[in-house]
TORSEZA-644225 format. One record per atom (N, C-alpha, C): x, y, z; residue in three letters. Coordinates in pm, whole numbers, padded with zeros to 5 digits, always signed. Each point is the difference from the previous one (the first is absolute). Layout:
! residues N
XYZALA ...
END
This chain:
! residues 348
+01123+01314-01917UNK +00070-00070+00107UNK -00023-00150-00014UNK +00101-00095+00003UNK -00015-00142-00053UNK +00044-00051+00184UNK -00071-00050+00048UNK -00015-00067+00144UNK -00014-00151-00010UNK +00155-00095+00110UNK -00072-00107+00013UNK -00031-00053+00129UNK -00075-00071+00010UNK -00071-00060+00097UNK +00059-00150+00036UNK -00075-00063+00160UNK +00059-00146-00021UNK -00139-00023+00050UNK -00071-00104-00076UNK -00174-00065-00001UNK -00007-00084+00137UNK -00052-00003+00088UNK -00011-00132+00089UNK -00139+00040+00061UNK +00002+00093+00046UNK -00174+00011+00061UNK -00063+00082-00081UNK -00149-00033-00014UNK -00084+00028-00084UNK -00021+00188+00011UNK -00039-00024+00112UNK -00059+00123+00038UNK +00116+00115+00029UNK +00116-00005-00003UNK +00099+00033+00029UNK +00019+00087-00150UNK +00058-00081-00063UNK -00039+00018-00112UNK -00080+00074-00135UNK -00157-00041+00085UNK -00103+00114-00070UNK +00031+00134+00034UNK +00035+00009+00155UNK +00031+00140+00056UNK +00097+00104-00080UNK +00130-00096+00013UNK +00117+00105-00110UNK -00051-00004-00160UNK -00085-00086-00059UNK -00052+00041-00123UNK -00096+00114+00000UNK -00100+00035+00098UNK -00046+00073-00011UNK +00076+00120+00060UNK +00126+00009+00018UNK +00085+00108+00079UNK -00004+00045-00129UNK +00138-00089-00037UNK +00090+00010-00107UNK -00094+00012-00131UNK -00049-00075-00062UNK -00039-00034-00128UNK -00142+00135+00011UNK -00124-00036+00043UNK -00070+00073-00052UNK -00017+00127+00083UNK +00071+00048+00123UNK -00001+00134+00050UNK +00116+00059-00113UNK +00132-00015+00015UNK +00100+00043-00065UNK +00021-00028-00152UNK -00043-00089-00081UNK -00003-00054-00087UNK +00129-00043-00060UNK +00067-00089+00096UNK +00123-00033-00007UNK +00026-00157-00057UNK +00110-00043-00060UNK -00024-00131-00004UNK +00044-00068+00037UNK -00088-00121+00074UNK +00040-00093+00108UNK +00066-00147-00119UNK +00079-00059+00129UNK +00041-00157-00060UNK +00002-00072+00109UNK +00009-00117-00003UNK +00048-00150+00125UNK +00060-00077-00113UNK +00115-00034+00070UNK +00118-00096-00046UNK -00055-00144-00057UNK +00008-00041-00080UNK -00079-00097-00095UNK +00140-00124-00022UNK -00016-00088+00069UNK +00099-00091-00049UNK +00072-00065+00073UNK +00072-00090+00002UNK +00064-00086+00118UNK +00156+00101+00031UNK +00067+00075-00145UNK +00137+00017+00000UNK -00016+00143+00141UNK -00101+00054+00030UNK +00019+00095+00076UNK +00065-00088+00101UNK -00075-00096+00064UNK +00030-00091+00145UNK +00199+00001-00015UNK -00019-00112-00117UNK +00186-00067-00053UNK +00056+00132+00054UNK -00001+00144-00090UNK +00076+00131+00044UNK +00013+00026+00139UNK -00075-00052+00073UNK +00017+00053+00150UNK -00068+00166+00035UNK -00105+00005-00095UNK -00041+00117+00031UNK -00158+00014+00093UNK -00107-00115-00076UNK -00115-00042+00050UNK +00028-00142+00072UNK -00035+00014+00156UNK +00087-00121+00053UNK -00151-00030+00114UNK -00141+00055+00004UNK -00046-00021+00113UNK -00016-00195+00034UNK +00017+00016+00083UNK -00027-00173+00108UNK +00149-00066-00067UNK +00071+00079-00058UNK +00141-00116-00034UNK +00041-00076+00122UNK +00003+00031+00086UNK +00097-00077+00127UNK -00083-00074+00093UNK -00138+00043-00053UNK -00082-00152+00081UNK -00055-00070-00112UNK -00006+00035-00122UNK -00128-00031-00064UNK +00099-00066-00168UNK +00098+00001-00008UNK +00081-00002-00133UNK -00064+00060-00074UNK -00059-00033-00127UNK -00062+00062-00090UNK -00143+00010-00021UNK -00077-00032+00120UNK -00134-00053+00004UNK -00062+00170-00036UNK +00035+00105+00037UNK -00073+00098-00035UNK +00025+00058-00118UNK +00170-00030-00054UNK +00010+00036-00115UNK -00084-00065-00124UNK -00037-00110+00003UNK -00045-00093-00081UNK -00137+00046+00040UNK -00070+00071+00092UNK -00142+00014+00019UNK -00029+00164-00077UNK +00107+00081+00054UNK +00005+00155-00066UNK +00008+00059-00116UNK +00180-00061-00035UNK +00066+00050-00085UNK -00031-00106-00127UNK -00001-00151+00012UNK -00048-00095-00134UNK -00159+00004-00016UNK -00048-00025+00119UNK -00164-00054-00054UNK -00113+00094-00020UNK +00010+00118+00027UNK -00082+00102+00008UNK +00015+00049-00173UNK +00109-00008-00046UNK +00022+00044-00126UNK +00040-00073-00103UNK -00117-00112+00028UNK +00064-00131-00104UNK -00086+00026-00099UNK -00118+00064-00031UNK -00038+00079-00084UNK +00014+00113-00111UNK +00126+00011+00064UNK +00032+00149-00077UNK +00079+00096+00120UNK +00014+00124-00097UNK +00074+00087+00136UNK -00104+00135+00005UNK -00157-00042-00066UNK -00114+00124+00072UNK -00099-00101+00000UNK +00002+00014+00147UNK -00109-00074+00063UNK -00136-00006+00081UNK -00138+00016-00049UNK -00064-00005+00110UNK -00007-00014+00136UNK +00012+00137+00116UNK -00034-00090+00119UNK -00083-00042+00017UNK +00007-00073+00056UNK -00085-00148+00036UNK -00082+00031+00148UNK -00021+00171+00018UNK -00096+00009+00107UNK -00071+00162+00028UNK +00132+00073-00093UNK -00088+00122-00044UNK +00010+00022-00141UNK -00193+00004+00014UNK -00027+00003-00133UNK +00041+00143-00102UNK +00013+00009-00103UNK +00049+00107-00079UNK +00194+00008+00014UNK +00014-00054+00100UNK +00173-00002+00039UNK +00015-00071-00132UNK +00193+00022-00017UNK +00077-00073-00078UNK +00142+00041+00065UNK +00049-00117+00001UNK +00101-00003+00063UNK +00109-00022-00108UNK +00124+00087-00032UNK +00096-00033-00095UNK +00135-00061+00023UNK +00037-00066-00031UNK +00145-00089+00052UNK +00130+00067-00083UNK +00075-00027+00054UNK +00114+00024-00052UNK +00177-00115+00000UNK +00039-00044-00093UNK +00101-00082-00003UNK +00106+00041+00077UNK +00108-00021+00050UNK +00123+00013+00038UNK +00058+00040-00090UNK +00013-00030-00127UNK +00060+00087-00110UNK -00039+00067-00027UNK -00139+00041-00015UNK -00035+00136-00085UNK +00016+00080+00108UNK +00033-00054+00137UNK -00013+00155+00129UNK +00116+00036-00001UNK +00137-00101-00038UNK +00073+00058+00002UNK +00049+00115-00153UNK -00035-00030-00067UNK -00024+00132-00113UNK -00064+00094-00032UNK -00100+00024+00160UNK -00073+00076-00040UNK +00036+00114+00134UNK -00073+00078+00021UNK -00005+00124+00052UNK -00074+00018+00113UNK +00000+00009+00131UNK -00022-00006+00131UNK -00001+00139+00047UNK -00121+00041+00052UNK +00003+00161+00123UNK -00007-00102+00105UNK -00071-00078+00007UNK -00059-00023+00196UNK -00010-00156+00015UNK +00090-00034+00080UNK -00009-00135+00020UNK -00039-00082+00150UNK -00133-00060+00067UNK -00054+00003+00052UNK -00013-00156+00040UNK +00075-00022+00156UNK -00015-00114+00070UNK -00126-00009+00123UNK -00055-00068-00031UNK -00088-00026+00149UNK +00047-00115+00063UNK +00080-00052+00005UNK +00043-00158+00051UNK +00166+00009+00065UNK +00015-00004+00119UNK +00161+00010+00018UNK +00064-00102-00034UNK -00018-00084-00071UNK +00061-00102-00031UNK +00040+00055-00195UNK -00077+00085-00040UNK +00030+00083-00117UNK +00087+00108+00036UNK +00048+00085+00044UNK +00042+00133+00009UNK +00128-00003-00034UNK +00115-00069+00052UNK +00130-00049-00027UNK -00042+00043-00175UNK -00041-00116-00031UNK -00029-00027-00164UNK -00051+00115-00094UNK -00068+00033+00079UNK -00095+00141-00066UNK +00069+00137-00011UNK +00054+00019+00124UNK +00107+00100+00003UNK +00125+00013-00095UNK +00073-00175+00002UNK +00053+00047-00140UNK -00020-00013-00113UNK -00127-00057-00035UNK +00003+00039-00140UNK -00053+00165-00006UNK -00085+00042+00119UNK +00009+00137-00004UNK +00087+00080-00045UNK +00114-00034+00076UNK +00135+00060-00019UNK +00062+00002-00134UNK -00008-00120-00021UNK +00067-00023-00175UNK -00100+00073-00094UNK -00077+00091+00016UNK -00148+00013-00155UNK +00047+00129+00050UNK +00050+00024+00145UNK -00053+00174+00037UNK -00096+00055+00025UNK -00075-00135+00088UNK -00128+00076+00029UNK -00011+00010+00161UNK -00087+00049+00038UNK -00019+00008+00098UNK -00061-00128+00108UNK +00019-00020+00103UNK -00046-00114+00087UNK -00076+00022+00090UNK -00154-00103-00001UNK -00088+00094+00144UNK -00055-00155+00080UNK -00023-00008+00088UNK -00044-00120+00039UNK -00144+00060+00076UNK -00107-00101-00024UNK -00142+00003+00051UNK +00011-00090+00105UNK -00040+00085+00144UNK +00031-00043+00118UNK -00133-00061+00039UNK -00089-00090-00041UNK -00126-00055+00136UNK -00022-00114+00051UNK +00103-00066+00032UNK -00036-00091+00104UNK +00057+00060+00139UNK -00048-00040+00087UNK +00054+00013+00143UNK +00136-00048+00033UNK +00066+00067+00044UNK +00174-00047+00039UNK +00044-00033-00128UNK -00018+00047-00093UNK +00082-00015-00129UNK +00159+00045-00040UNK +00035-00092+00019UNK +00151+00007+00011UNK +00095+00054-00143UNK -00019+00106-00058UNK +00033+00032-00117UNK +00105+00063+00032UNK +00061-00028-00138UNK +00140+00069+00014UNK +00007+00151-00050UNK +00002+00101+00130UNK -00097+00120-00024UNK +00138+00099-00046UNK +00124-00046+00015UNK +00136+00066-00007UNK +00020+00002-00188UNK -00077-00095-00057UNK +00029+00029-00160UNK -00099+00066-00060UNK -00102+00048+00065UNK -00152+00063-00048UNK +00068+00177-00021UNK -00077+00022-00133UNK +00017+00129+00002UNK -00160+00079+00063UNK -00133-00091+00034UNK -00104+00056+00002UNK -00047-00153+00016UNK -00137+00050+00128UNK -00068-00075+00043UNK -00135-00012-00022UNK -00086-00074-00001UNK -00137-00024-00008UNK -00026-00080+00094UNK -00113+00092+00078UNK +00020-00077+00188UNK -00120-00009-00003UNK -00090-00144+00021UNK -00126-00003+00014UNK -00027-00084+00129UNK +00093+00011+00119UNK -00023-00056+00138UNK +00125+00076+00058UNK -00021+00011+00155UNK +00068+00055+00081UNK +00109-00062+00019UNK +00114+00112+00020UNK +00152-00006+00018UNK +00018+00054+00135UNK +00116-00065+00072UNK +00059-00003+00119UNK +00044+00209-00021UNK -00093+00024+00090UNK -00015+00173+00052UNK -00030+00101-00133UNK -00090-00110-00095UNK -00104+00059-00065UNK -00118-00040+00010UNK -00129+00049+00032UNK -00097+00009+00027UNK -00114-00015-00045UNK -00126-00048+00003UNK -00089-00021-00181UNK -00052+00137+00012UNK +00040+00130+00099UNK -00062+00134-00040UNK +00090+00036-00094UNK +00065-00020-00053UNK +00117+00037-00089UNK -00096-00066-00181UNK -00096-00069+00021UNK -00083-00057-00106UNK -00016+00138-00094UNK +00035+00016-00136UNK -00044+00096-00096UNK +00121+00110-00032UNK +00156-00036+00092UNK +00068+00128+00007UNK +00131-00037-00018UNK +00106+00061-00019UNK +00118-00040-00023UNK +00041-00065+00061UNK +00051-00083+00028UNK +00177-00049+00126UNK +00121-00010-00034UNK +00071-00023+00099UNK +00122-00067+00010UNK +00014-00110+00078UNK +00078-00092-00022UNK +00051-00082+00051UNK +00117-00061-00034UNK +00077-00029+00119UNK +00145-00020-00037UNK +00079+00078-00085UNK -00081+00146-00018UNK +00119+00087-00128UNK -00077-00007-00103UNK -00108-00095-00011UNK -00070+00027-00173UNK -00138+00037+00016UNK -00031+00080-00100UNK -00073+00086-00027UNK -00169-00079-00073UNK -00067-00018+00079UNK -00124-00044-00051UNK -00150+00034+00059UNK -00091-00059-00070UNK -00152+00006+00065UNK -00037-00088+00035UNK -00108+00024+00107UNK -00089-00131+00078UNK -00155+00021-00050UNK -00053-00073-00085UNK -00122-00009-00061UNK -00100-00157+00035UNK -00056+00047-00055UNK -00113-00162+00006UNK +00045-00041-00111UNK -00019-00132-00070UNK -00009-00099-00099UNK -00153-00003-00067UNK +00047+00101-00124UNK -00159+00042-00082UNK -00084-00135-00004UNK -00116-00008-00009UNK -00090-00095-00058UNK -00105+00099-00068UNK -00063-00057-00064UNK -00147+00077-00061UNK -00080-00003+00113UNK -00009+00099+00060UNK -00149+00004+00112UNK -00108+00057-00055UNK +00008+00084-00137UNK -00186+00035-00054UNK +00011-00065-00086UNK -00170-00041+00013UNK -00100-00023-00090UNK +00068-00158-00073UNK +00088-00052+00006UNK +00032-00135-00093UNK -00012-00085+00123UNK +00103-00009+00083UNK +00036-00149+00018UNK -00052+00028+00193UNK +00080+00131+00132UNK -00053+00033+00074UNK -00118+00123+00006UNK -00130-00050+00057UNK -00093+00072-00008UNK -00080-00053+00135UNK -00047+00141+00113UNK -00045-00077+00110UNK -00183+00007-00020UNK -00033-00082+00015UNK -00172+00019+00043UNK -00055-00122+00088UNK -00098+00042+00071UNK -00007-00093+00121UNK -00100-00162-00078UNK +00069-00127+00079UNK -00022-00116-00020UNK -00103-00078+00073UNK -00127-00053-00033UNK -00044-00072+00096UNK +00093-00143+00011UNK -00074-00106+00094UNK +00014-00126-00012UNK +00103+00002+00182UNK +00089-00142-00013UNK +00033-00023+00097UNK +00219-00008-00019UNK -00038+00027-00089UNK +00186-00065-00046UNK +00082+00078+00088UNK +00094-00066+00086UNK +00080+00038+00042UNK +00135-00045-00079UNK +00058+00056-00087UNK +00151-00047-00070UNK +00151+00039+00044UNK +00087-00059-00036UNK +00121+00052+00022UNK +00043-00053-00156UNK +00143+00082+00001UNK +00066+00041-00098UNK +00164-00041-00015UNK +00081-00034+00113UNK +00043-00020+00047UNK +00114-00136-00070UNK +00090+00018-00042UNK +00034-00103-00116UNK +00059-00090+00165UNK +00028-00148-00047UNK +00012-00081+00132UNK -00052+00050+00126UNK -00087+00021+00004UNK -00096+00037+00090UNK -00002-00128+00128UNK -00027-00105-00046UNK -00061-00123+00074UNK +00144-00069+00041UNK +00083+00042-00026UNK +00168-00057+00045UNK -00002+00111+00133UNK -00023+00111-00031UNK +00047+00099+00091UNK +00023+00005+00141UNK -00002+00037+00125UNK +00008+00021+00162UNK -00163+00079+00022UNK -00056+00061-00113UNK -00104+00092+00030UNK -00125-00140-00019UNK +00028-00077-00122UNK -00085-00127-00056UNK -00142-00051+00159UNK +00071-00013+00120UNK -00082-00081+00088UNK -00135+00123+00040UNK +00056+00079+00041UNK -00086+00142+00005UNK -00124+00023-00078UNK +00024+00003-00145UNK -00084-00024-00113UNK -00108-00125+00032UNK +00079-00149+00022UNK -00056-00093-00012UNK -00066-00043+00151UNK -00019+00106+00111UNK -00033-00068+00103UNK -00134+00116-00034UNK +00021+00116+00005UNK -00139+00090-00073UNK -00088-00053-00085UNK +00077-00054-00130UNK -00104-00071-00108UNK -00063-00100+00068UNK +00024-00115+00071UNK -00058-00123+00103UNK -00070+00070+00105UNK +00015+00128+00014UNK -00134+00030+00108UNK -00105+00056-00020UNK +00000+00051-00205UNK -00062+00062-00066UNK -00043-00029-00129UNK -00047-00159+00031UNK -00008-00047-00135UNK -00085+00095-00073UNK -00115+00069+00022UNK -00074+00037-00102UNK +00054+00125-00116UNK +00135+00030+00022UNK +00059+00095-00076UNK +00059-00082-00090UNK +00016+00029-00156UNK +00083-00045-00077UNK +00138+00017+00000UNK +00100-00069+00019UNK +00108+00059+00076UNK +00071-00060-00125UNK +00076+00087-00101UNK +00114-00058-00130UNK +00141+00119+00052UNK +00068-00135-00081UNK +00159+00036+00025UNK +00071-00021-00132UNK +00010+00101-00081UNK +00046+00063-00140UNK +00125-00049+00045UNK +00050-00072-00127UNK +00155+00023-00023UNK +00059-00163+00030UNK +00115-00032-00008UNK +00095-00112-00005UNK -00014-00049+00162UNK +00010-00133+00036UNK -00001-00029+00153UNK +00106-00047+00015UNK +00122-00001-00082UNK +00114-00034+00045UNK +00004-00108+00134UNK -00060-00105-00049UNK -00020-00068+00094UNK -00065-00008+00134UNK -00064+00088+00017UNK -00119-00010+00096UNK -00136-00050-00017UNK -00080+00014+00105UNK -00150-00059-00029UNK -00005+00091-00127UNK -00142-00105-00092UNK -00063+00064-00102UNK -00128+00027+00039UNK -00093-00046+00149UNK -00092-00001+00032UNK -00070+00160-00090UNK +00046+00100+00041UNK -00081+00086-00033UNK +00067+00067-00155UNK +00090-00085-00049UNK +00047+00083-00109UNK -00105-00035-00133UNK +00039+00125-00072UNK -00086+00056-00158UNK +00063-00060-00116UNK +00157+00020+00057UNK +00094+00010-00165UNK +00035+00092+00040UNK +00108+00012-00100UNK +00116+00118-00057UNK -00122+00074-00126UNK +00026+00131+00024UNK -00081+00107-00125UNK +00137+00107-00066UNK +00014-00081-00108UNK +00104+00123-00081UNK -00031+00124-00049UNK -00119-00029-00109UNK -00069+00128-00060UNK -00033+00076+00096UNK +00101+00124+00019UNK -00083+00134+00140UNK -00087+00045-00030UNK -00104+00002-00101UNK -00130+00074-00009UNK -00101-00083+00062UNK +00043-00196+00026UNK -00069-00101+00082UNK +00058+00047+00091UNK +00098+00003+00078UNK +00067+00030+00122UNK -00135+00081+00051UNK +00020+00128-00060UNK -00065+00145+00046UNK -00171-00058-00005UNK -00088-00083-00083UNK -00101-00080+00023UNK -00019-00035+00125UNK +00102-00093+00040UNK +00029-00080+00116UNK -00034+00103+00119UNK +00067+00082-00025UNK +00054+00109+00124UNK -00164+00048+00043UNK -00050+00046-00116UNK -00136+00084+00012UNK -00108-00082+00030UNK +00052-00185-00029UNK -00192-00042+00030UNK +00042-00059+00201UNK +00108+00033+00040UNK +00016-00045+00166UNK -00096+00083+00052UNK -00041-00012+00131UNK -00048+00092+00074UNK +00092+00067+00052UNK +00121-00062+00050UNK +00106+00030+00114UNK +00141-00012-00085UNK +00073+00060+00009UNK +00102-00078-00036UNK +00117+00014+00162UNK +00047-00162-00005UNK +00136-00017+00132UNK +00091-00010-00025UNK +00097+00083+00038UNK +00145+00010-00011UNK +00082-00029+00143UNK +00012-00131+00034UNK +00086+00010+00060UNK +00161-00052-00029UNK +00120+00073+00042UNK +00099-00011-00098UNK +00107+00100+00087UNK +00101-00097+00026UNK +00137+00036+00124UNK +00024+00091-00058UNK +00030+00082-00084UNK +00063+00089-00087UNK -00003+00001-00129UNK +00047+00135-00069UNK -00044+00014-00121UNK +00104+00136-00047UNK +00060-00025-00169UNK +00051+00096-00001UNK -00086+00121-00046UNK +00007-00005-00170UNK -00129+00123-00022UNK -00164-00045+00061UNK -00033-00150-00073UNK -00124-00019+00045UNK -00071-00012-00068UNK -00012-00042-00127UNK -00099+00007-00137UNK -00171-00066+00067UNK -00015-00092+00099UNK -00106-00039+00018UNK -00037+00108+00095UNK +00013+00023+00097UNK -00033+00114+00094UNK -00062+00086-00066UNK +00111+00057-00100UNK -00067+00098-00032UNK -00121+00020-00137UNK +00022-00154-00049UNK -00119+00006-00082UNK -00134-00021+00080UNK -00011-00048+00156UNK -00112-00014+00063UNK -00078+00107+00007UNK +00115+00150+00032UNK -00084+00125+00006UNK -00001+00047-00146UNK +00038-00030-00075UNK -00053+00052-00146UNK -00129-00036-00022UNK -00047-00143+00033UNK -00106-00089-00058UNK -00084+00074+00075UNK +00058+00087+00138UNK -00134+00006+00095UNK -00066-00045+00050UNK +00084-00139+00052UNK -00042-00083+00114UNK +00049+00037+00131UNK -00057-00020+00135UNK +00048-00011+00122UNK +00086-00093+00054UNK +00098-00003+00049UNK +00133-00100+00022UNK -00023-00050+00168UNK -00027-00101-00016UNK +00054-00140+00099UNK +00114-00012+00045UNK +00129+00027+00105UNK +00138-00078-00033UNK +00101+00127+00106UNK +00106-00035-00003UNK +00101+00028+00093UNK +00027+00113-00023UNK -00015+00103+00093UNK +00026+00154+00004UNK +00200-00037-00002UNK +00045-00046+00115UNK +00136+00037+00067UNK +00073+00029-00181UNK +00029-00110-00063UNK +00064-00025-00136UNK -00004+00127-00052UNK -00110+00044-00015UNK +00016+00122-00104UNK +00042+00166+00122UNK +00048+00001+00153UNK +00001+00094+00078UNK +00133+00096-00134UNK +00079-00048-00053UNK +00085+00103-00094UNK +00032-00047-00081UNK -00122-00030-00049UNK +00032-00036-00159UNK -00086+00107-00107UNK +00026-00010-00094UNK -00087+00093-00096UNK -00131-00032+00010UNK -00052-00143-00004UNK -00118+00016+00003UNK -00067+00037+00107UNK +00065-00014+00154UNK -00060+00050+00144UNK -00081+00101-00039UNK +00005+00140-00078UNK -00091+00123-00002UNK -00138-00034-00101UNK -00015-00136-00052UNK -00121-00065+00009UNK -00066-00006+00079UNK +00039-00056+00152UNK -00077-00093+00016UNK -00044+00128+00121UNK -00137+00001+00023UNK -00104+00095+00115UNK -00057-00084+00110UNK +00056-00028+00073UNK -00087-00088+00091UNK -00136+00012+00004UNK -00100-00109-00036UNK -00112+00045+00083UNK -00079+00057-00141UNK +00087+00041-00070UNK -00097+00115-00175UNK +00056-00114-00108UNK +00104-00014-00032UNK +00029-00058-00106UNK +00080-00168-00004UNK +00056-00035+00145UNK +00044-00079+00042UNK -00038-00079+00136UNK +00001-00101+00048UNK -00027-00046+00122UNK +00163-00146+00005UNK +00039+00058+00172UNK +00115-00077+00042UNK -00034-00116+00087UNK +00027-00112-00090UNK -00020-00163+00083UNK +00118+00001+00142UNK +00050+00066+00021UNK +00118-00019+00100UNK -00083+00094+00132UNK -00118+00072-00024UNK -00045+00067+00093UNK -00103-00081+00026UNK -00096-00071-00088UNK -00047-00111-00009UNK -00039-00129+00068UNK -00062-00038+00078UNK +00016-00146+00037UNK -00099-00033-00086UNK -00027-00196+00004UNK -00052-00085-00076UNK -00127+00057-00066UNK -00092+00021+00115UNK -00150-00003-00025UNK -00026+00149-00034UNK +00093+00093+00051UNK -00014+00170-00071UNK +00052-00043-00117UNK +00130+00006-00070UNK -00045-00037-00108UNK -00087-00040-00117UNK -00063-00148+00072UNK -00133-00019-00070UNK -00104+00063-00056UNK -00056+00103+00164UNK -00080+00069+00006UNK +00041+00125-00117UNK +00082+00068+00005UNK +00032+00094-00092UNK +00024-00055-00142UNK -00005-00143-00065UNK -00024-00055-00091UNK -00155+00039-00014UNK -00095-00048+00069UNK -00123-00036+00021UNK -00066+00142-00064UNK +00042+00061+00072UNK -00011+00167+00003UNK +00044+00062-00120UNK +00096-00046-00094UNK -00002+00092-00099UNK -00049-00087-00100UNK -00075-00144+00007UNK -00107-00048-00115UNK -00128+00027+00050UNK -00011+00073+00118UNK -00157+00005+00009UNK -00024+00143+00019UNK +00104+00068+00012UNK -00067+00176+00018UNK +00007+00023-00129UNK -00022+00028-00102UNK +00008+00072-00116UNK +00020+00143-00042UNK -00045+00084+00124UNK +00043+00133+00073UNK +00114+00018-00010UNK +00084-00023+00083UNK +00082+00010+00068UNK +00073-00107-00099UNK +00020-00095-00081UNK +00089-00078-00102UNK +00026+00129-00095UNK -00173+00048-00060UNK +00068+00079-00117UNK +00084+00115+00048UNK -00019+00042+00133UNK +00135+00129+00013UNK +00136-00010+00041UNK -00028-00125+00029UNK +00172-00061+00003UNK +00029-00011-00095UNK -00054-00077-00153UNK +00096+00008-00126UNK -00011+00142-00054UNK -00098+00094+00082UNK +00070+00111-00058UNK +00090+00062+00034UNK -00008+00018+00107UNK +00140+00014+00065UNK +00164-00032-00053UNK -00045-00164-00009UNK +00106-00066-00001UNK +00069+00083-00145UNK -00080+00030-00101UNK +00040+00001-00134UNK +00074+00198+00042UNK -00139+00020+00071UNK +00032+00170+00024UNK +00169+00036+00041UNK +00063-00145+00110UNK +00112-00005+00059UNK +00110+00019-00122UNK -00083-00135-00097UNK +00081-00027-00121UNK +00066+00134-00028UNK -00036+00088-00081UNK -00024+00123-00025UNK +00059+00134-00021UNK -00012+00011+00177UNK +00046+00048+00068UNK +00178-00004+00034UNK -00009-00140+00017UNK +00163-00055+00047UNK +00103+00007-00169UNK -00093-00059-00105UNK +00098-00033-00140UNK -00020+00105-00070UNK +00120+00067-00065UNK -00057+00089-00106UNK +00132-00029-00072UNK -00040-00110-00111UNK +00108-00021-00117UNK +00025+00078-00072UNK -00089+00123-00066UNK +00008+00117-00080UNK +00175+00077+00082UNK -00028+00048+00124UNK +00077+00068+00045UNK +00167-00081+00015UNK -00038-00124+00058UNK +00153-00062-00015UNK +00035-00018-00095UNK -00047-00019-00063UNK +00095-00057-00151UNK +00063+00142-00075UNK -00076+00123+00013UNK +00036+00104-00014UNK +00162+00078+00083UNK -00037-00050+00107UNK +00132+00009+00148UNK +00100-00107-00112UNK -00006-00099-00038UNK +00095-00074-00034UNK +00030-00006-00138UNK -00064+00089-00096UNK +00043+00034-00149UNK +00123+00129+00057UNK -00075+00095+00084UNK +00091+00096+00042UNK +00132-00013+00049UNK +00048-00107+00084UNK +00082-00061+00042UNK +00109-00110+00000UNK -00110-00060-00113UNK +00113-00083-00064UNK +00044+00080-00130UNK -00067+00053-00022UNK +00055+00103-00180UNK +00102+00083+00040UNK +00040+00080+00145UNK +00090+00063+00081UNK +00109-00111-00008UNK -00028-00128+00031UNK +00131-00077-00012UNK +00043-00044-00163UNK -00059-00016-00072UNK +00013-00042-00103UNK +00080+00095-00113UNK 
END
């Protein structure tokens, strides 16, 4: 089976490689080149952005060649493909995650004879679900449910599954064991731009003695408590494991890649219950065992329950067990990806 892909998020990405490529042993591609954009087939940010993503995706990622190291999971290789050689070559499954791709994707689908599936996870993702022959749903749809996580659906007439977005959770990159020290981190890309940002920063000022870092880009917000950006995910997953705490607070979310690497790592979560009430990751979070809600919260409880999980050590280490136990419990990639060889091979 020859599958292509469109590259923009990392982790997105690793997930359908490890769907596609090393569960199924299928072979993956991403569009390599500026002429995809010109065709009108790979078009994401065209109408706000002109060519700023094409020139970041489709030219600069593969100015090397067209097999490329990723540049954040290690052992990955990522293979490119020209606009000409795709069009001479041979297509089963052609695969948009971006609605600003699908138009495009669909027909060159159409023209090879292959089939068309779009990967659904952001929240309110506006895809054009009327040209999909098959879905890949990794966040909740309007009167679908995240109990529907691991099992067939429908929506709108097409025929798909609702799974998690694989990562390695043994033994490499997520692995939980309990942390001393004081770090309280977030993960949180523009974190310090955010509506959640003052919350964070009125806690950290009443608590100086916690190390308080903020992973990731500030898109223009304070840098007071920021680290840097961490590409390599086996540092990421470092990161994750030397916090004491990790905080998520965050209006919404579609699948959730940080959330849910918090309970992989087997840390206890800081941060806003309401967001996740129906989302996939909600059947994470345990009040009270694996999670604690700042919105139930005032100033100085808060604190105190900071205070409390760097000084009980008891009661810290059975929360990251927990937390990881939740992990566990809630993800089982073996079984979905199995639900979705079954189901998409039915369409195919």
């Amino acid at each position: 089976m020859r599958v292509l892909l469109d590259l923009h998020h990392h982790a997105l990405a690793e997930s359908m490689l490890l769907l596609f490529e090393d569960r199924f042993g299928w072979e993956c591609y991403f569009p390599a080149g500026r002429e995809w954009f010109d065709a009108g087939l790979w078009q994401f940010g065209r109408d706000h952005l002109g060519d700023a993503l094409c020139n970041q995706f489709l030219v600069g990622i593969w100015a090397e060649g067209l097999t490329v190291p990723d540049p954040r999971h290690p052992g990955r290789t990522h293979k490119g493909v020209t606009y000409a050689e795709a069009q001479g070559a041979d297509w089963d499954l052609v695969v948009s995650s971006l609605p600003d791709n699908d138009p495009g994707y669909s027909r060159f689908a159409r023209s090879h004879g292959a089939k068309f599936a779009i990967e659904v996870g952001n929240a309110n993702q506006w895809s054009s679900f009327e040209l999909a022959d098959f879905l890949l749903v990794s966040t909740t749809l309007p009167g679908i449910s995240a109990e529907r996580i691991g099992k067939r659906i429908e929506y709108q007439g097409v025929p798909g599954v609702m799974l998690h977005q694989e990562f390695d959770a043994e033994h490499i990159f997520f692995k939980g064991e309990p942390q001393v020290g004081s770090t309280v981190a977030t993960f949180m890309q523009c974190f310090p731009a955010s509506p959640a940002y003052p919350r964070w920063d009125t806690v950290a000022r009443e608590a100086p003695e916690f190390d308080w870092h903020v992973y990731g880009s500030t898109c223009g917000g304070s840098d007071e408590y920021s680290v840097g950006n961490i590409d390599w995910v086996p540092d990421i997953a470092d990161a994750m494991r030397d916090a004491r705490v990790g905080w998520h607070d965050k209006a919404g979310d579609g699948f959730g890649h940080v959330i849910h690497n918090w309970f992989a790592v087997g840390r206890p979560v800081v941060g806003r219950r309401a967001p996740y009430a129906n989302a996939i990751a909600g059947a994470l979070w345990d009040e009270g065992k694996t999670a604690f809600d700042t919105d139930r919260l005032g100033l100085h409880e808060t604190i105190a329950l900071l205070r409390r999980l760097r000084d009980d050590d008891e009661w810290y280490a059975r929360l990251c067990e927990q937390a990881r136990w939740r992990f566990e419990e809630v993800v089982d990639f073996d079984a979905e990806a199995e639900t979705v060889r079954r189901e998409l091979e039915a369409v195919l």
